[in-house]
Kinemage of the C-alpha trace (Angstrom):
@kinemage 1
@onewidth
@group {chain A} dominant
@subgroup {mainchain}
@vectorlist {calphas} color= white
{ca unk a 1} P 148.896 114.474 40.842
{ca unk a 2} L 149.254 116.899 43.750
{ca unk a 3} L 151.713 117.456 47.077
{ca unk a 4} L 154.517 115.515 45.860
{ca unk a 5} L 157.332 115.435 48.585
{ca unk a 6} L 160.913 114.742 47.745
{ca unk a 7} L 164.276 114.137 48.807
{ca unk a 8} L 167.129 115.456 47.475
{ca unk a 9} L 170.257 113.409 48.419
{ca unk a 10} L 173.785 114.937 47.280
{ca unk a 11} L 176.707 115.431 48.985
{ca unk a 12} L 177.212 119.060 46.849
{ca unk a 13} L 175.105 121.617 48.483
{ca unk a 14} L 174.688 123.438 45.054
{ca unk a 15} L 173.363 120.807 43.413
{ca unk a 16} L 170.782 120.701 45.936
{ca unk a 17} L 170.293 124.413 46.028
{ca unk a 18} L 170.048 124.727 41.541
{ca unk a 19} L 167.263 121.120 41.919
{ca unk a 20} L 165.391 122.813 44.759
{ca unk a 21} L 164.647 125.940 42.960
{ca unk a 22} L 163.760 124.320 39.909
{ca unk a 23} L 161.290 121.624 41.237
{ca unk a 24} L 159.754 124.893 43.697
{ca unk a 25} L 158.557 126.013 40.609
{ca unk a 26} L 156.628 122.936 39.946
{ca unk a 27} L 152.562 123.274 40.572
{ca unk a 28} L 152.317 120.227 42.033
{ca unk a 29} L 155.681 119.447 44.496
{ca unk a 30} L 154.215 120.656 48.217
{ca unk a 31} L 157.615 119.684 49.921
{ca unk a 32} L 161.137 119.223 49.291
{ca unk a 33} L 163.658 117.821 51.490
{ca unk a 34} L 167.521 117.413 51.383
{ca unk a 35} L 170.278 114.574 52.558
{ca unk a 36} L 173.941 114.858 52.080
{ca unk a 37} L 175.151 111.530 54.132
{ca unk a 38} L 174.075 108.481 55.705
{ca unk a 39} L 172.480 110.116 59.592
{ca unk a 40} L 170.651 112.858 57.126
{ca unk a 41} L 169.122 110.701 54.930
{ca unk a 42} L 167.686 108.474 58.438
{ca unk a 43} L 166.808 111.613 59.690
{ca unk a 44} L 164.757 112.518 56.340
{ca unk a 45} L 163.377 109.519 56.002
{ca unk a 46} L 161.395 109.565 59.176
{ca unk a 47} L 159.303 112.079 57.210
{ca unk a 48} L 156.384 111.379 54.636
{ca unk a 49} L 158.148 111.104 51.327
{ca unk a 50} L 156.665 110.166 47.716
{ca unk a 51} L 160.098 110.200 45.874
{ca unk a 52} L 163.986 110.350 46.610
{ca unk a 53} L 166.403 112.212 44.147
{ca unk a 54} L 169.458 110.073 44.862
{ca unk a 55} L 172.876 110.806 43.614
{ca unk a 56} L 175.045 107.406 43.614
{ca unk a 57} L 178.386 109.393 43.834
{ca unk a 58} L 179.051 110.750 47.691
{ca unk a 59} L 181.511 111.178 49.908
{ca unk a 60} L 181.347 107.948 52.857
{ca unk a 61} L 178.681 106.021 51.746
{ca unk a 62} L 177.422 105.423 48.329
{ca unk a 63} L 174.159 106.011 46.842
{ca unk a 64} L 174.169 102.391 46.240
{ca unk a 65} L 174.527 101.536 49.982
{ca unk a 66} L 171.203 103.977 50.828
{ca unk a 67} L 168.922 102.372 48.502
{ca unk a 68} L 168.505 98.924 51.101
{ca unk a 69} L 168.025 101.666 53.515
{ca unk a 70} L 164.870 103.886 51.595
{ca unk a 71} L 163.831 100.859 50.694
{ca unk a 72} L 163.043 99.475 54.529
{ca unk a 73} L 161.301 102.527 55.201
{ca unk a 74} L 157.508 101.995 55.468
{ca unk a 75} L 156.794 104.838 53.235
{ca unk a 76} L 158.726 103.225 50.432
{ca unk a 77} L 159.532 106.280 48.400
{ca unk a 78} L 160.041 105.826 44.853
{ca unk a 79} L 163.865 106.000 43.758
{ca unk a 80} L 165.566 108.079 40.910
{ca unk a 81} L 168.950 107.676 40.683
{ca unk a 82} L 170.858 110.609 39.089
{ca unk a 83} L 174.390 109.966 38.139
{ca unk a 84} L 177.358 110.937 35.644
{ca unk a 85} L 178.632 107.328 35.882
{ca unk a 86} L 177.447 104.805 32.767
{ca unk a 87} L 179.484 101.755 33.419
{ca unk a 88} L 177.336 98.828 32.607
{ca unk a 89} L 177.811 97.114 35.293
{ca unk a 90} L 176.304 100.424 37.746
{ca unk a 91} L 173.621 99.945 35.914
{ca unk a 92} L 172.709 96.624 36.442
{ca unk a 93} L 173.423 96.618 39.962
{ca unk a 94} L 170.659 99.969 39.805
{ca unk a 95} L 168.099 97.812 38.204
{ca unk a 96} L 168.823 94.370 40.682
{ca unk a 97} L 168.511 96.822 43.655
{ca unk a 98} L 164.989 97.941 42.092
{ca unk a 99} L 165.244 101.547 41.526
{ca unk a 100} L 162.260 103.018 40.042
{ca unk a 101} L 164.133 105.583 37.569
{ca unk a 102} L 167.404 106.333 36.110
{ca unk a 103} L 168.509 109.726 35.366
{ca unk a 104} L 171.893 110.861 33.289
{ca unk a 105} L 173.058 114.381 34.938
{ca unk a 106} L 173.978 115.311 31.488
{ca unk a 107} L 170.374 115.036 30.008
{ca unk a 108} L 169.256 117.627 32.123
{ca unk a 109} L 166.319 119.157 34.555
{ca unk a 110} L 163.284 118.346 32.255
{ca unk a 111} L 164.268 114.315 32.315
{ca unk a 112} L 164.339 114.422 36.178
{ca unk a 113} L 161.121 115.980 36.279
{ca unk a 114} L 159.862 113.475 33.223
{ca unk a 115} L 161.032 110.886 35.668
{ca unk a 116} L 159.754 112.085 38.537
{ca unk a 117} L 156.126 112.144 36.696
{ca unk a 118} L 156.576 108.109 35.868
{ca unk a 119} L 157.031 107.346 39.184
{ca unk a 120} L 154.380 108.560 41.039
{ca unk a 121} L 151.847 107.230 38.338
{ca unk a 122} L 153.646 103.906 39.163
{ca unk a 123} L 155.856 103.625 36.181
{ca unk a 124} L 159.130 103.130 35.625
{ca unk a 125} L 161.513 105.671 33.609
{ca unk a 126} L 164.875 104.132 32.001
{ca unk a 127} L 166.409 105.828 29.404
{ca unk a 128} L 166.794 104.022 25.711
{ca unk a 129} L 170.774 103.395 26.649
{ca unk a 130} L 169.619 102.029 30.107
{ca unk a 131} L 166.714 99.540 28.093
{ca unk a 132} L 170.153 98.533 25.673
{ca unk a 133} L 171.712 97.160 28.889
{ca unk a 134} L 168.841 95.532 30.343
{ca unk a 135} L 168.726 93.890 27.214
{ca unk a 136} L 171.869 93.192 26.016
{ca unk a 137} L 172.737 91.429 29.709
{ca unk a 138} L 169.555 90.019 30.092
{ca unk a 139} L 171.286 86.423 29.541
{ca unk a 140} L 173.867 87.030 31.969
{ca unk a 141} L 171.464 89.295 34.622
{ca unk a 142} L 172.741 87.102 37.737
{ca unk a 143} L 176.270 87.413 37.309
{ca unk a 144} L 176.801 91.477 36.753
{ca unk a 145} L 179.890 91.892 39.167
{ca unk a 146} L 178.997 93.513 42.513
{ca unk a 147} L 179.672 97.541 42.593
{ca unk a 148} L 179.940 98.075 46.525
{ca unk a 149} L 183.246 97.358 48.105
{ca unk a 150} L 184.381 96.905 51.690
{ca unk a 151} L 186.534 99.457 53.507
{ca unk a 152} L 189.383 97.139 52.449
{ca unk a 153} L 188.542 97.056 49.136
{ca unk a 154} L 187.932 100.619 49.163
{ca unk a 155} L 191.290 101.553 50.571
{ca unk a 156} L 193.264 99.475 48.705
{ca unk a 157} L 191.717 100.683 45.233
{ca unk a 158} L 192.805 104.196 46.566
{ca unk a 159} L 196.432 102.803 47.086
{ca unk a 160} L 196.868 101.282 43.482
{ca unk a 161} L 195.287 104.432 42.104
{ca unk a 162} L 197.968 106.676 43.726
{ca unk a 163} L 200.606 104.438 42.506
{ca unk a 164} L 201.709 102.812 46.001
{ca unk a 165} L 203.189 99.555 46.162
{ca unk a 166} L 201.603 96.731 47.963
{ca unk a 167} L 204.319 97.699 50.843
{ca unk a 168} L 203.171 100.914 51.339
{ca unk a 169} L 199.447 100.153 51.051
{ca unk a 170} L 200.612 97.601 53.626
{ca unk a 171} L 201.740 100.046 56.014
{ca unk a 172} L 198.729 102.513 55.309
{ca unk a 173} L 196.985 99.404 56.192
{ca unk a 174} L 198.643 98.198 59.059
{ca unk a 175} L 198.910 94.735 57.024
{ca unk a 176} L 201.232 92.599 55.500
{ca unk a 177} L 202.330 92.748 51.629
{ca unk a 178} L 201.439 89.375 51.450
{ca unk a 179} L 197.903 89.915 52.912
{ca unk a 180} L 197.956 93.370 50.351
{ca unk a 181} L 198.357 91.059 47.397
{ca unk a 182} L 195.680 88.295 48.527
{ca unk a 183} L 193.026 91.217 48.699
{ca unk a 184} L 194.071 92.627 45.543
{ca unk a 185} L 194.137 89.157 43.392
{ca unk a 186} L 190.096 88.335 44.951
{ca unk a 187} L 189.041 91.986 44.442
{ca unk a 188} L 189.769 90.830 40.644
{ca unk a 189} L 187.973 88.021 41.171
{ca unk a 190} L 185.182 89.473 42.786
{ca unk a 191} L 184.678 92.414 39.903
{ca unk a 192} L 185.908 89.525 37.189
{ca unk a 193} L 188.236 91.918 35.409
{ca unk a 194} L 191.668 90.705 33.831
{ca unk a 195} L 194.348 92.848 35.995
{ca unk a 196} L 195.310 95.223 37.933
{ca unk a 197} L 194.691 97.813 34.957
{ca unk a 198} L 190.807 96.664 34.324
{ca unk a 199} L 190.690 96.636 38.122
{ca unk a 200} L 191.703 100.663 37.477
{ca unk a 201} L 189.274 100.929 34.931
{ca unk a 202} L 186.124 99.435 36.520
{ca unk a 203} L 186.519 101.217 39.304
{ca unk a 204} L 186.655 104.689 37.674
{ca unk a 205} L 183.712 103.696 35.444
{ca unk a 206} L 181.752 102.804 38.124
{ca unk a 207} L 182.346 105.417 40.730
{ca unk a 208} L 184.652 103.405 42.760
{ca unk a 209} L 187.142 106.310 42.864
Protein backbone atom coordinates (compact mmCIF):
# COMPACT_ATOMS: atom_id res chain seq x y z
CA UNK A 1 0.00 0.00 0.00
CA UNK A 2 1.89 3.19 -0.85
CA UNK A 3 1.05 7.19 -1.69
CA UNK A 4 -2.23 7.27 -0.17
CA UNK A 5 -3.82 10.81 -0.67
CA UNK A 6 -6.55 12.12 1.54
CA UNK A 7 -8.97 14.64 2.30
CA UNK A 8 -9.67 15.97 5.36
CA UNK A 9 -13.12 17.69 5.45
CA UNK A 10 -14.04 19.65 8.83
CA UNK A 11 -15.28 22.79 9.37
CA UNK A 12 -12.78 23.07 12.78
CA UNK A 13 -9.39 23.95 11.60
CA UNK A 14 -7.85 22.06 14.65
CA UNK A 15 -9.27 19.08 13.98
CA UNK A 16 -7.70 19.22 10.73
CA UNK A 17 -4.42 20.47 12.03
CA UNK A 18 -4.25 17.36 15.28
CA UNK A 19 -5.48 14.49 11.94
CA UNK A 20 -2.86 16.00 9.63
CA UNK A 21 0.00 15.56 11.91
CA UNK A 22 -0.94 12.27 12.93
CA UNK A 23 -1.57 10.62 9.47
CA UNK A 24 2.09 12.70 8.31
CA UNK A 25 3.54 10.29 10.39
CA UNK A 26 2.18 7.44 8.49
CA UNK A 27 4.89 5.55 6.02
CA UNK A 28 2.66 5.19 3.49
CA UNK A 29 0.17 8.61 3.16
CA UNK A 30 2.20 10.77 0.22
CA UNK A 31 -0.51 13.61 0.38
CA UNK A 32 -3.00 15.12 2.51
CA UNK A 33 -5.50 17.59 1.65
CA UNK A 34 -8.13 19.69 3.61
CA UNK A 35 -11.98 21.02 2.98
CA UNK A 36 -13.95 23.02 5.41
CA UNK A 37 -17.23 23.83 3.11
CA UNK A 38 -18.97 23.05 0.06
CA UNK A 39 -16.51 25.42 -2.88
CA UNK A 40 -13.35 23.71 -0.87
CA UNK A 41 -14.29 20.41 -1.05
CA UNK A 42 -15.05 21.07 -5.33
CA UNK A 43 -11.94 22.66 -5.32
CA UNK A 44 -10.17 19.47 -3.60
CA UNK A 45 -11.78 17.21 -5.41
CA UNK A 46 -10.40 18.22 -8.74
CA UNK A 47 -7.24 16.61 -7.33
CA UNK A 48 -6.21 12.79 -7.33
CA UNK A 49 -7.65 11.46 -4.12
CA UNK A 50 -7.71 7.70 -2.72
CA UNK A 51 -9.81 8.52 0.46
CA UNK A 52 -11.96 11.43 2.07
CA UNK A 53 -12.02 11.94 5.96
CA UNK A 54 -15.51 13.42 6.13
CA UNK A 55 -17.01 14.92 9.18
CA UNK A 56 -21.03 14.87 8.84
CA UNK A 57 -21.40 17.83 11.34
CA UNK A 58 -20.50 21.43 9.50
CA UNK A 59 -21.50 24.62 9.40
CA UNK A 60 -23.85 25.26 5.76
CA UNK A 61 -23.88 22.11 4.29
CA UNK A 62 -23.79 18.76 5.83
CA UNK A 63 -21.46 16.00 5.42
CA UNK A 64 -24.41 14.14 4.27
CA UNK A 65 -25.11 16.59 1.38
CA UNK A 66 -21.14 16.15 0.07
CA UNK A 67 -21.20 12.52 -0.17
CA UNK A 68 -23.59 12.68 -3.79
CA UNK A 69 -20.97 15.15 -4.58
CA UNK A 70 -17.42 12.81 -3.90
CA UNK A 71 -19.28 10.35 -5.14
CA UNK A 72 -19.73 11.97 -8.94
CA UNK A 73 -16.21 12.60 -9.01
CA UNK A 74 -14.38 10.28 -11.46
CA UNK A 75 -11.79 9.45 -8.98
CA UNK A 76 -14.37 8.04 -6.63
CA UNK A 77 -12.50 8.35 -3.39
CA UNK A 78 -13.35 6.03 -0.75
CA UNK A 79 -15.53 7.65 2.15
CA UNK A 80 -15.01 7.55 6.03
CA UNK A 81 -17.35 9.27 7.82
CA UNK A 82 -16.21 10.50 11.28
CA UNK A 83 -18.87 11.72 13.57
CA UNK A 84 -19.97 12.18 17.38
CA UNK A 85 -23.62 11.67 16.31
CA UNK A 86 -25.11 7.80 16.82
CA UNK A 87 -28.73 8.26 16.09
CA UNK A 88 -29.85 5.23 14.24
CA UNK A 89 -31.37 6.68 11.80
CA UNK A 90 -27.69 8.79 10.68
CA UNK A 91 -26.58 5.71 10.36
CA UNK A 92 -28.68 4.19 8.04
CA UNK A 93 -28.93 7.05 5.87
CA UNK A 94 -24.61 6.61 5.98
CA UNK A 95 -24.91 3.10 4.83
CA UNK A 96 -27.98 3.87 1.91
CA UNK A 97 -25.67 6.71 0.67
CA UNK A 98 -22.76 3.96 0.41
CA UNK A 99 -20.04 5.16 2.54
CA UNK A 100 -17.17 2.93 2.67
CA UNK A 101 -16.34 3.38 6.59
CA UNK A 102 -17.75 4.65 9.71
CA UNK A 103 -15.72 6.16 12.33
CA UNK A 104 -16.92 7.23 16.14
CA UNK A 105 -14.69 10.48 17.11
CA UNK A 106 -14.67 9.03 20.51
CA UNK A 107 -12.83 5.72 19.53
CA UNK A 108 -9.98 7.54 18.55
CA UNK A 109 -6.88 8.06 15.90
CA UNK A 110 -5.85 4.32 15.58
CA UNK A 111 -9.68 3.34 14.29
CA UNK A 112 -9.43 6.09 11.59
CA UNK A 113 -6.27 4.84 10.48
CA UNK A 114 -7.69 0.97 10.92
CA UNK A 115 -10.34 2.32 8.64
CA UNK A 116 -8.47 4.01 6.41
CA UNK A 117 -6.37 0.57 5.83
CA UNK A 118 -9.92 -1.34 4.89
CA UNK A 119 -10.64 0.91 2.40
CA UNK A 120 -7.99 1.08 0.18
CA UNK A 121 -7.70 -2.85 0.20
CA UNK A 122 -11.40 -2.52 -0.90
CA UNK A 123 -13.09 -3.36 2.31
CA UNK A 124 -15.45 -1.96 4.24
CA UNK A 125 -14.93 -0.89 8.09
CA UNK A 126 -18.24 -0.59 10.37
CA UNK A 127 -17.92 -0.77 13.81
CA UNK A 128 -19.79 -3.81 15.89
CA UNK A 129 -22.60 -1.01 17.06
CA UNK A 130 -22.84 0.13 13.34
CA UNK A 131 -23.22 -4.01 12.15
CA UNK A 132 -26.19 -4.01 15.29
CA UNK A 133 -28.05 -1.40 13.20
CA UNK A 134 -27.59 -2.78 9.90
CA UNK A 135 -29.00 -5.67 11.38
CA UNK A 136 -31.49 -4.87 13.61
CA UNK A 137 -33.23 -2.51 10.63
CA UNK A 138 -32.46 -4.73 8.04
CA UNK A 139 -36.40 -5.51 7.78
CA UNK A 140 -37.32 -2.03 7.67
CA UNK A 141 -33.93 -0.75 5.47
CA UNK A 142 -36.29 1.29 2.93
CA UNK A 143 -38.16 3.25 5.26
CA UNK A 144 -35.23 4.82 7.73
CA UNK A 145 -36.60 8.51 7.82
CA UNK A 146 -34.60 10.93 5.64
CA UNK A 147 -31.75 13.01 7.71
CA UNK A 148 -31.28 16.09 5.25
CA UNK A 149 -33.73 18.89 5.55
CA UNK A 150 -34.59 21.86 3.37
CA UNK A 151 -33.72 25.44 4.33
CA UNK A 152 -37.32 25.50 5.59
CA UNK A 153 -37.06 22.68 7.50
CA UNK A 154 -33.83 23.75 8.72
CA UNK A 155 -35.00 27.12 9.91
CA UNK A 156 -37.94 26.20 11.39
CA UNK A 157 -36.23 23.35 13.61
CA UNK A 158 -33.98 26.34 14.77
CA UNK A 159 -37.22 28.33 15.72
CA UNK A 160 -38.89 25.50 17.88
CA UNK A 161 -35.49 24.85 19.42
CA UNK A 162 -35.19 28.49 20.67
CA UNK A 163 -38.62 28.35 21.97
CA UNK A 164 -40.40 30.77 19.32
CA UNK A 165 -43.88 30.47 18.56
CA UNK A 166 -45.12 29.62 15.17
CA UNK A 167 -45.80 33.63 14.97
CA UNK A 168 -42.51 34.57 15.41
CA UNK A 169 -40.93 31.82 13.29
CA UNK A 170 -43.54 33.28 10.93
CA UNK A 171 -42.12 36.58 10.88
CA UNK A 172 -38.39 35.27 10.87
CA UNK A 173 -39.81 33.58 7.94
CA UNK A 174 -41.61 36.07 6.22
CA UNK A 175 -44.66 33.44 6.31
CA UNK A 176 -47.83 32.94 7.71
CA UNK A 177 -48.56 30.99 11.16
CA UNK A 178 -50.76 28.98 9.33
CA UNK A 179 -48.15 28.07 6.63
CA UNK A 180 -45.54 27.72 10.02
CA UNK A 181 -47.79 25.00 11.36
CA UNK A 182 -48.37 23.06 7.90
CA UNK A 183 -44.43 22.74 7.64
CA UNK A 184 -44.08 21.76 11.10
CA UNK A 185 -47.02 18.93 11.16
CA UNK A 186 -45.21 17.24 7.52
CA UNK A 187 -41.68 17.71 8.93
CA UNK A 188 -43.23 15.07 11.55
CA UNK A 189 -44.40 13.22 8.98
CA UNK A 190 -41.50 13.23 6.96
CA UNK A 191 -38.98 12.12 10.07
CA UNK A 192 -42.17 9.83 11.42
CA UNK A 193 -41.72 10.97 15.00
CA UNK A 194 -44.81 11.47 17.44
CA UNK A 195 -44.56 15.44 18.24
CA UNK A 196 -43.12 18.31 18.40
CA UNK A 197 -40.83 16.92 21.36
CA UNK A 198 -39.48 13.68 19.24
CA UNK A 199 -39.24 16.21 16.42
CA UNK A 200 -36.64 17.99 19.20
CA UNK A 201 -35.12 14.88 19.86
CA UNK A 202 -34.37 13.47 16.37
CA UNK A 203 -33.03 16.34 15.35
CA UNK A 204 -30.40 16.69 18.13
CA UNK A 205 -29.57 12.98 17.74
CA UNK A 206 -28.99 13.29 14.36
CA UNK A 207 -27.10 16.49 13.94
CA UNK A 208 -29.98 18.48 12.82
CA UNK A 209 -29.12 21.21 15.35
Amino acid sequence: MNGISILIVDDEALIRDGLTALLEKEECVSKILHAWDMSSLEQQLKNSIDVVLLDIRLKGNSGLDMIPVIRKNETSPKIITITGLEGVELMLNLLKLGVDGIVFKLDGYQDIWDAINKVVEGDNYYPERVLRIIQDNASNWDEAPPVTLNFTEKELLVGVAQGLTNKQIAVALKMSPSTIETYRIRLIKKLQVGNTASLMAYAYRNGLL
